[in-house]
N, C-alpha and C positions, 0 to 999 in steps of 0.2 A: 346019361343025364342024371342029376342030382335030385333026390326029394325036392329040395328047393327050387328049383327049374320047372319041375313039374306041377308045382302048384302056382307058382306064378303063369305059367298057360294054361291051367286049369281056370283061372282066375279071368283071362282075355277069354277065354272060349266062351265061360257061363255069360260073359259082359255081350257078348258078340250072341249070343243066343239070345239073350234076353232082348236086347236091339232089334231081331229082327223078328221075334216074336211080337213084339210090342206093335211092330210095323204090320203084324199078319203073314208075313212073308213062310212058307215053307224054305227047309234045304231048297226045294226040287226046284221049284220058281225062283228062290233069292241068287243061285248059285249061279247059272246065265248072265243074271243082270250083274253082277261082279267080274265074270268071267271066268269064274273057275270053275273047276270041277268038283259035283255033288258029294261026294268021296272025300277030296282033301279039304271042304266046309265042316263037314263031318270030324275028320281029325284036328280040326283047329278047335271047333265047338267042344271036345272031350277033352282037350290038350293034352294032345296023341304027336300035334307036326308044332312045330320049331317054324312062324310064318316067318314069310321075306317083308321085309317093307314096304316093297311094292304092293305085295296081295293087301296090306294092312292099307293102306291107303284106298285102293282095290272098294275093299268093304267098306269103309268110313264114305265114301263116295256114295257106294249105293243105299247106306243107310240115311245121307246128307245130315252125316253129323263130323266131329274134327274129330282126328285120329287119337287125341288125347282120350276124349270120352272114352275109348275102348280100354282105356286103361284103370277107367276107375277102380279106386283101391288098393291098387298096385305101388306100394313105397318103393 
């Protein structure tokens, strides 16, 4: 993966943290209501995992915000 790659899911993870912090939500409770697993929320949040489309929609669902929002910042 490229520095560049990497900071662009660095970028979605902090957006994605900050979302469900805002919301109150821990990993351990958010991660269920998404359907994924506590672990790989964790590597998305640090931008450690490469997410699929699906889990991104996945989360924008459980936050009931549009998929875009997760991207703020991101050119």
């Amino acid at each position: 993966m490229q520095d560049n790659d990497r900071e662009l899911l660095e970028v979605l993870g902090r957006n994605i943290r900050f979302l469900r912090h805002a919301q109150g939500f821990s990993q351990e409770s958010f991660a269920p209501i998404c359907g994924i697993n506590r672990a790989y929320l964790g590597r998305i949040e640090r931008g450690e995992q490469n997410i699929s489309t699906l889990n991104l929609i996945k989360i924008a669902r459980a936050l009931g915000v549009s998929v875009g929002k997760l991207f703020k910042g991101i050119k």
